[in-house]
C-alpha positions as CSV (number, residue, x, y, z in Angstrom):
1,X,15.9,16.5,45.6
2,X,12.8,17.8,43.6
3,X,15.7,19.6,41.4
4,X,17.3,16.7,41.2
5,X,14.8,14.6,40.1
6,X,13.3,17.5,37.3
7,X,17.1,17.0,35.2
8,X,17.0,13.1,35.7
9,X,13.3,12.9,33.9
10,X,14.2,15.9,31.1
11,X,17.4,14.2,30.7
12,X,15.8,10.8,30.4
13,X,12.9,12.7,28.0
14,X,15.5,14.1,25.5
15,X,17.5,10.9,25.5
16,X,14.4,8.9,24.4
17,X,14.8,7.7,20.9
18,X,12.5,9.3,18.2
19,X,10.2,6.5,16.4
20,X,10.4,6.4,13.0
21,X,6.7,5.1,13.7
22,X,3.6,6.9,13.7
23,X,0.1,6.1,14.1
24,X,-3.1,7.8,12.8
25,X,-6.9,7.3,14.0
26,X,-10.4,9.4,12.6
27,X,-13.4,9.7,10.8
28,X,-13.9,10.0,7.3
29,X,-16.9,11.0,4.9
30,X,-16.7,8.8,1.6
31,X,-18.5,9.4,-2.2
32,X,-19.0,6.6,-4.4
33,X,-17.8,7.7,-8.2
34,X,-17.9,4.4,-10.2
35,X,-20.5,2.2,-10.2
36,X,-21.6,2.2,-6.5
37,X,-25.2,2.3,-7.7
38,X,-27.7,3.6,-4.4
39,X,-24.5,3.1,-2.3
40,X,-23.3,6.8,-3.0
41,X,-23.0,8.7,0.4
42,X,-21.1,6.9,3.3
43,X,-19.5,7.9,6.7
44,X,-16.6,5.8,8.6
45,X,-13.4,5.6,10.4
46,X,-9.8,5.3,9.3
47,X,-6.5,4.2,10.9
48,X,-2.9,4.1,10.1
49,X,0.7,3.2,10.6
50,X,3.6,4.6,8.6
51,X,6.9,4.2,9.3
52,X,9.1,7.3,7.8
53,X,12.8,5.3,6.4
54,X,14.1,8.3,4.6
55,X,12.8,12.4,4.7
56,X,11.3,11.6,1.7
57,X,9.5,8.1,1.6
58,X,7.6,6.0,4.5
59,X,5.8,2.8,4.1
60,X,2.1,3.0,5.3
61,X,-0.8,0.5,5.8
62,X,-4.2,2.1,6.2
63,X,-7.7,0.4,6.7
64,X,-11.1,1.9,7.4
65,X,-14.4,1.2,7.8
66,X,-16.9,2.6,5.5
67,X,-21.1,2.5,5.8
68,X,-22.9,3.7,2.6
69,X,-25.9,5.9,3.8
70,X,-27.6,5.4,0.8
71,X,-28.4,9.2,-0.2
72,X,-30.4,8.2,-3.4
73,X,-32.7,5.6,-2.4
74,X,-34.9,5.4,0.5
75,X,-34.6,1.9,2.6
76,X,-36.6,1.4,4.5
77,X,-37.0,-0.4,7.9
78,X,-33.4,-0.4,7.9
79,X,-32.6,-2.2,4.9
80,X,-29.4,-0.5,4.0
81,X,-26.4,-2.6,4.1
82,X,-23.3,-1.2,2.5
83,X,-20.2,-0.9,3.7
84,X,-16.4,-1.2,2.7
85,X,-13.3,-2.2,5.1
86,X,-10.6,-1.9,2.5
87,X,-7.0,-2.9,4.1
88,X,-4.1,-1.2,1.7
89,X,-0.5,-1.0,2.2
90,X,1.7,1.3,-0.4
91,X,4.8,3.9,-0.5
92,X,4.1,7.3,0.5
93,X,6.3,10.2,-0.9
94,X,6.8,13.4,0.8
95,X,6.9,16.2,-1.6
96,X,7.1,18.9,1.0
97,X,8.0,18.1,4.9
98,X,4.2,17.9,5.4
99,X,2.6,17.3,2.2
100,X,2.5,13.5,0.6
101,X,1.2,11.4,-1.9
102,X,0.7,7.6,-1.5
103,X,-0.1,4.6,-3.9
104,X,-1.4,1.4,-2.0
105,X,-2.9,-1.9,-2.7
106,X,-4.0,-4.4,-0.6
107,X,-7.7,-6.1,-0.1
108,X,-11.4,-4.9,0.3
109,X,-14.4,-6.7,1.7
110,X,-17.4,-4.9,0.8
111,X,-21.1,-5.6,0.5
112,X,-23.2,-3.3,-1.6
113,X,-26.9,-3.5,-1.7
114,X,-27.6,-5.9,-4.3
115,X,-25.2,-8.4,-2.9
116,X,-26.5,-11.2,-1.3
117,X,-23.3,-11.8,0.9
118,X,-19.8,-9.6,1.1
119,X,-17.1,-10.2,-1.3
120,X,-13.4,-9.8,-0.9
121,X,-11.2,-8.7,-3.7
122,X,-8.1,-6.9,-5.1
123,X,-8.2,-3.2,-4.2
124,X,-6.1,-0.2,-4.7
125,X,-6.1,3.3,-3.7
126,X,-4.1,6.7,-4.1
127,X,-4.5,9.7,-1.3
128,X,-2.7,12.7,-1.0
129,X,-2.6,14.6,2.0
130,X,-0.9,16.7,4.9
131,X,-0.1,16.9,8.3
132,X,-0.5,20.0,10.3
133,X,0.9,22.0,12.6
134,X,4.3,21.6,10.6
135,X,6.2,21.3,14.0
136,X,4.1,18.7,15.7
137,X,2.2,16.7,13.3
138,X,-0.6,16.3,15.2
139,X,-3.3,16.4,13.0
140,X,-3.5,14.7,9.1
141,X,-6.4,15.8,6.6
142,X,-6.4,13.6,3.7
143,X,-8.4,12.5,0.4
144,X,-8.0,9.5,-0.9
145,X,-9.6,6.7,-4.1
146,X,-10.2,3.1,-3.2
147,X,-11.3,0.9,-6.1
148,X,-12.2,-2.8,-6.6
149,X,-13.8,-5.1,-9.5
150,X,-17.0,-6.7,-9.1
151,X,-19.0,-8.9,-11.7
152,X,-16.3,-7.6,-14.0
153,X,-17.2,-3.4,-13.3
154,X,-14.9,-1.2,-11.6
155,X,-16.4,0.3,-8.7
156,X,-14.6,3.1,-6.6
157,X,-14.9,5.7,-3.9
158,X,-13.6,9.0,-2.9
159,X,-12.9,9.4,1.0
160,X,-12.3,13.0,2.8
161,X,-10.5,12.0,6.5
162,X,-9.3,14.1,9.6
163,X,-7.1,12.1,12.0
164,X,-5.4,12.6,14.9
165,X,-1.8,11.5,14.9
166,X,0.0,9.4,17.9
167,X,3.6,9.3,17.8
C-alpha cells in the first residue's frame, strides 16, 4: 500500500503542469544618481511576477519599496522622510537561459525631503539581471534604474536586489 501510494503522488508530481509564472520577493540597497538631493542612500524590498511566453521574452511587473537613509545630511529627531514605491511593468528579454535585460514603465509615489506631501508620477526603469542555480532558479540578483520628473528635473536611482524566487 505504502508502494502504492509513493507512484500515485510521483506520478501525480510529474504530471503537474509547469507555470509559466514565477514570483520573486527580497531586499534591495538603492543609490540616488540624479537629483535626489540628501535623499542619496536607501534600503527596501522588492517583489515580482513574470510570466515567461517564449524562451526568450516574459512580461514582468515589479514594485518595491524604497526608504532614503539620508547618508549626507544629518536629521535629526527622526526627521528623514524619503521613500519611493515605484510600480513598473515592461518586457524582459533573455539573452542567455539565465541572464535578462528588462525595460519597464509604470508609476512612482515618492516623497523626498523637501516635499511637503508625496507625489505620484510617470516612471521608468531598465534592470538587468540573473537567476542562479541555472537548474532551479531559485535565487535572482539584479540592478536596476528607476527615474521620475519632479518640478520639471529628472530625478533617478540605482537599486542592487537579491530575491528569492517561488515558482
Amino acid at each position: 500500500m505504502i508502494v502504492l501510494g509513493c507512484f500515485l503522488c510521483t506520478g501525480i508530481a510529474s504530471a503537474q503542469h509547469h507555470s509559466s509564472w514565477s514570483f520573486r520577493l527580497g531586499a534591495s540597497v538603492s543609490f540616488g544618481i540624479h537629483n535626489m538631493n540628501a535623499n542619496t542612500v536607501g534600503i527596501g524590498g522588492i517583489a515580482g511576477a513574470e510570466n515567461r511566453f517564449h524562451k526568450l521574452f516574459a512580461l514582468e511587473a515589479e514594485g518595491s519599496y524604497t526608504y532614503f537613509t539620508g547618508d549626507k545630511t544629518l536629521f535629526e529627531n527622526a526627521r528623514n522622510k524619503a521613500y519611493a514605491i515605484p510600480l513598473l511593468a515592461g518586457l524582459k528579454t533573455y539573452l542567455l537561459p539565465q541572464v535578462y535585460l528588462s525595460l519597464r514603465t509604470g508609476a512612482a509615489m515618492f516623497l523626498l525631503n523637501e516635499m511637503p506631501e508625496a507625489q505620484v508620477r510617470l516612471a521608468y526603469g531598465a534592470a538587468a539581471g540573473f537567476n542562479l542555480p541555472a537548474k532551479i532558479n531559485r535565487i535572482n540578483t539584479q540592478i536596476g534604474y528607476t527615474g521620475f520628473t519632479y518640478n520639471g528635473i529628472h530625478r533617478g536611482y540605482t537599486t542592487l536586489a537579491m530575491a528569492i524566487i517561488i515558482n
